[in-house]
N, C-alpha and C positions, 0 to 999 in steps of 0.2 A: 224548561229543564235548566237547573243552575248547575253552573261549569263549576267543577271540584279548583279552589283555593291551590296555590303551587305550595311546594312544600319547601318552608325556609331551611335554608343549609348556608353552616359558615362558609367563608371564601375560600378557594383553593387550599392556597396554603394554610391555614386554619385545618382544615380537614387532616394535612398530614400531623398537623401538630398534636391533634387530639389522638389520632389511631395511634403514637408512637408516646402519647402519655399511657396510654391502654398496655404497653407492650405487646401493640399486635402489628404482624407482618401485613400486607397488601394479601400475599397469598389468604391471607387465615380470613380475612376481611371478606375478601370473594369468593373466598368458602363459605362465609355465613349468609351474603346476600341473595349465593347464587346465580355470580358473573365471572368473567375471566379476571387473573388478573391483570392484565392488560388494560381493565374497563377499568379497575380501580386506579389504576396508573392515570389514568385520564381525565380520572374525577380530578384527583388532588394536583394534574399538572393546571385544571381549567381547561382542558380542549371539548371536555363532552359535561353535560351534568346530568343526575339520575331520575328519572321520573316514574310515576305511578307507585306500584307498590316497593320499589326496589328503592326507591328515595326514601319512603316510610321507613324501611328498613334501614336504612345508610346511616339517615338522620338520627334514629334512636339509637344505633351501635356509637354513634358519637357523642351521640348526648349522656353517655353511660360513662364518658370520664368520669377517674376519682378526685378530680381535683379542678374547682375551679379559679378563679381571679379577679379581678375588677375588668378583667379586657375581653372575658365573657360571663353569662348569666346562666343561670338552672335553664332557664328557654333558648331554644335555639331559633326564635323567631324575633329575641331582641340582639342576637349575636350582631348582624349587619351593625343597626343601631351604634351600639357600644362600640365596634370598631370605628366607625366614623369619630367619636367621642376625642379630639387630643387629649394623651395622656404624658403626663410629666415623664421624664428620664425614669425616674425610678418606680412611677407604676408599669412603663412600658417594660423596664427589666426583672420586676416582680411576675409581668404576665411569660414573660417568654422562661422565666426561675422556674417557674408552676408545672408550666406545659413538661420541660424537657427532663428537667433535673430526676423526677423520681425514675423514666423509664432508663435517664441516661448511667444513671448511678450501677442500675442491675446488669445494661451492658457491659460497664466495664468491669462488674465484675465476671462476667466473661471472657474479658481480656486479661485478665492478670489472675484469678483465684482468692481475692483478695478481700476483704469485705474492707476494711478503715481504710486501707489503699484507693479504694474504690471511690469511696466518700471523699477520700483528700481530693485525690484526683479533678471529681469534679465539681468540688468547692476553688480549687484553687483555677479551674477554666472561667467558671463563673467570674471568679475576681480579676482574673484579666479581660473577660468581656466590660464589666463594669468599668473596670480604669479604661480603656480603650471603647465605650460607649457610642462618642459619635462616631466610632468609624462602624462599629458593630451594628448600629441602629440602622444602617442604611447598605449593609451587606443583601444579597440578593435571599439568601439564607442563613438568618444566625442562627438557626438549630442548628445546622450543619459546623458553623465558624466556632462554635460551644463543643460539639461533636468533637470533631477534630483537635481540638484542644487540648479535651480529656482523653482522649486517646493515646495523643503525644506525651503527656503527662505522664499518663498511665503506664507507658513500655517507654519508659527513660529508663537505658541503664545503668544509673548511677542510684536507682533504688536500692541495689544489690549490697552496697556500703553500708547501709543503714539497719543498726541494730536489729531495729524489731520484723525487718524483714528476713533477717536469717533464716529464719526457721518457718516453716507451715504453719497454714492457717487449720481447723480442722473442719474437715470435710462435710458435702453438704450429707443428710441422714440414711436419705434413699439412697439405694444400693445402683441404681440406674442412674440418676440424677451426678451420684461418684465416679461414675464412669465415662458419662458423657462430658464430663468438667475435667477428666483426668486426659482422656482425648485430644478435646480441645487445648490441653494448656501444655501438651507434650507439640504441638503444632508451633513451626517458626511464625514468632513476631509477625509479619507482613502478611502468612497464610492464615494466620488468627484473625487477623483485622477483616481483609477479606470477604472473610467466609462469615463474619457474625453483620460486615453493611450488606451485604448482599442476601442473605437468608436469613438473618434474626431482626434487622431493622425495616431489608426491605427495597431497598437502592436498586435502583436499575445499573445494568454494568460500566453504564458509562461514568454515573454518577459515582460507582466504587471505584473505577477508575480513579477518575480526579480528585476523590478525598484524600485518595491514597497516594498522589501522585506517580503515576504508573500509566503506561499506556494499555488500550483496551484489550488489546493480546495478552498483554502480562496480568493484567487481572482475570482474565476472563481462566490462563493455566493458572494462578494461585488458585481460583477457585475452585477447577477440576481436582486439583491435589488434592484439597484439603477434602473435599465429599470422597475420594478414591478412598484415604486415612481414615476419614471418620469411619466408611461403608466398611473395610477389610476389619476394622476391629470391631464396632457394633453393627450388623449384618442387618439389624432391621430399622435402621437409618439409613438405607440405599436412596429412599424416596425423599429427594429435596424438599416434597412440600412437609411429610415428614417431621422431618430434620429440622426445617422453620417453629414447625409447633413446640418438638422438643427444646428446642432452642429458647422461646417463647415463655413455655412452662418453665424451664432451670432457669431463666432469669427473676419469674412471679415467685417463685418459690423460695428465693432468697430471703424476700422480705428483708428489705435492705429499703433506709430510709435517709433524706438528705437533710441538710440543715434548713432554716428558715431563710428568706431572701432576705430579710436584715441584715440577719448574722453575715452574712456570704457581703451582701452591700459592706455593712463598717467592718470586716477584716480586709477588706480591698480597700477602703479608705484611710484604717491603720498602715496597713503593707505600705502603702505611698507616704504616707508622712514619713513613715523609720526609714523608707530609704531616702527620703528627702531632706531628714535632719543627719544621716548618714551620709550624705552627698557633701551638706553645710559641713561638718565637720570635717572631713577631708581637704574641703577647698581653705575651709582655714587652719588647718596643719599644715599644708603647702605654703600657703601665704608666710603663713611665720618661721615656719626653715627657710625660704627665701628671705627672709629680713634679717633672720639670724647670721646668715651666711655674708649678705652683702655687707651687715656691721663689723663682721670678725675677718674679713676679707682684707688682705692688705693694700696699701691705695698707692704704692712704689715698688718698682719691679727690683727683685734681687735678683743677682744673678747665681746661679748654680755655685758650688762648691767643687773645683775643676778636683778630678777624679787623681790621687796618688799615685805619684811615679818610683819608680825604684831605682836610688843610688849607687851607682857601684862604685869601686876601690875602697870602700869601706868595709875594717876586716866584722866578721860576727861576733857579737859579745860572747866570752867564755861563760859558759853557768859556773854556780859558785861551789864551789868544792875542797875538798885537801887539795894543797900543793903538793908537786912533785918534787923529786930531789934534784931535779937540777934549779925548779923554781926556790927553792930552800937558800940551795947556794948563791944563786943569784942574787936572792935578799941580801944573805947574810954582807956578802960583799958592796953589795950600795950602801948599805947601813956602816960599813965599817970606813969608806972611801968618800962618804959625804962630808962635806965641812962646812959649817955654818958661817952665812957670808952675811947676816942682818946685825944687830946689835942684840950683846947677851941679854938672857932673859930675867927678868927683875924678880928675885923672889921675896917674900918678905920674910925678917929675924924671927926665928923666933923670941920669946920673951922669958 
């Protein structure tokens, strides 16, 4: 009797990477295999791995990505393989572009309501992974450090300034789909985030904790708020697992798409250059009003110009005006009582 072959499954982490290219929760995950989700929690931390027909199952829900890489294959029996494989800086950041970027795109646009917002969002997380690569490559989680990025990105309030954000986007077509999105986006910042790592991604609370920076109490009441919110106005989203689904579907439904990892690589290659040719021209605009100054600088101390003092016994000059009649008389009588004491005046003959 020959023993049934195990059934190849990416590594841990791999696992999650692929369920959250799917845009599917852990809940939706162990609903399709037919385990807790706690069991799936397990799979993808490495503490347990799945066997018999439930691995059959697991395996081909993962093999059902729409998108794959050089850092995996159509087979998920050469996945180990290829992981072992070193790959250069920028296939390693094209495999991790692949994995996150399409599910992470539709998240955010359940963070904001936003479709190009969306996109910016997490083209510009991508680009600071990339510029900040070796620190990224060696993070415990860079879906999560990409994650977080675009998130932060994403609820910056200084979007609010900017033109084309003034105004709404328009709404998605279904009338439940506009409801669900209008809920959500009526929801504070912090209860937003929350409630879509915890139920639309998938994060255990501790893990929505720490992305969020928050202790586990405070996550754990942003997240009753926000299920209390959504429940009192859509009554039949009471049931969180639910709520994951629909959460799941409004984001597949967008059909919202990212850019290529090229593109995302050389505009983070550009960004760094402008601001590095931007840095250079600064420091030597500096440099030369510093030279300018020290040339035109005088090289002898003067002293101050001592502050004006004011004279007195001297009378005020009169403005100029008619005389008066005692000053008339007074003329008249100098003029008449002067005597000329120099030698007479020389005129010449006429001819």
């Amino acid at each position: 009797m020959t023993q049934s072959p195990a059934i190849p499954l990416p590594p841990p982490a791999e696992r999650r990477r692929l369920r959250e290219s799917q845009s599917l929760t852990q809940a939706q995950v162990a609903q399709r295999v037919g385990v807790s989700r706690e069991t799936v929690r397990a799979w993808e931390t490495g503490r347990t791995t799945p066997r018999g027909r439930r691995a059959h199952t697991y395996a081909s829900l993962l093999a059902a990505a729409p998108t794959r890489t050089a850092a995996t294959t159509a087979s998920t029996t050469a996945t180990a393989a290829v992981a072992a494989v070193p790959l250069t800086p920028a296939q390693a950041f094209d495999a991790l572009y692949a994995f996150c970027a399409p599910a992470l795109v539709r998240q955010t646009y359940l963070l904001t309501g936003r479709r190009e917002l969306a996109r910016e969002s997490v083209e510009r997380a991508f680009q600071l992974a990339w510029h900040r690569w070796p620190e990224v490559a060696v993070d415990p989680d860079p879906a999560g450090w990409v994650r977080a990025t675009a998130y932060e990105c994403a609820l910056s309030p200084w979007h609010r300034f900017r033109a084309r954000h003034r105004h709404p986007e328009a709404p998605p077509a279904d009338a439940s789909d506009r409801a669900l999105l209008s809920v959500l986006l009526k929801l504070p910042p912090p209860y937003r985030r929350t409630l879509l790592l915890h139920d639309g991604v998938g994060l255990g609370l501790a893990e929505t904790a720490a992305e969020t920076e928050a202790s586990t109490r405070a996550a754990a009441n942003r997240l009753l708020h926000a299920r209390e919110t959504v429940a009192t106005r859509l009554p039949d989203l009471q049931d969180p697992v639910r709520l994951a689904s629909r959460l799941a579907g409004l984001a597949t439904h967008a059909r919202l798409r990212a850019a290529r990892a090229s593109t995302v690589r050389a505009g983070s290659e550009r960004r760094a250059r402008n601001w590095t040719q931007a840095a250079i021209a600064f420091t030597v605009a500096l440099i030369g009003a510093t030279a300018f100054t020290l040339h035109t600088a005088p090289t002898r101390y003067e002293p101050p110009v001592a502050p004006g003092a004011t004279v007195r016994g001297v009378p005020p000059q009169a403005a100029p005006g008619p005389l008066s009649r005692t000053e008339l008389k007074l003329r008249k009588k100098l003029l008449q009582s002067t005597t000329p004491t120099g030698p007479e005046r020389v005129l010449p003959e006429p001819r």
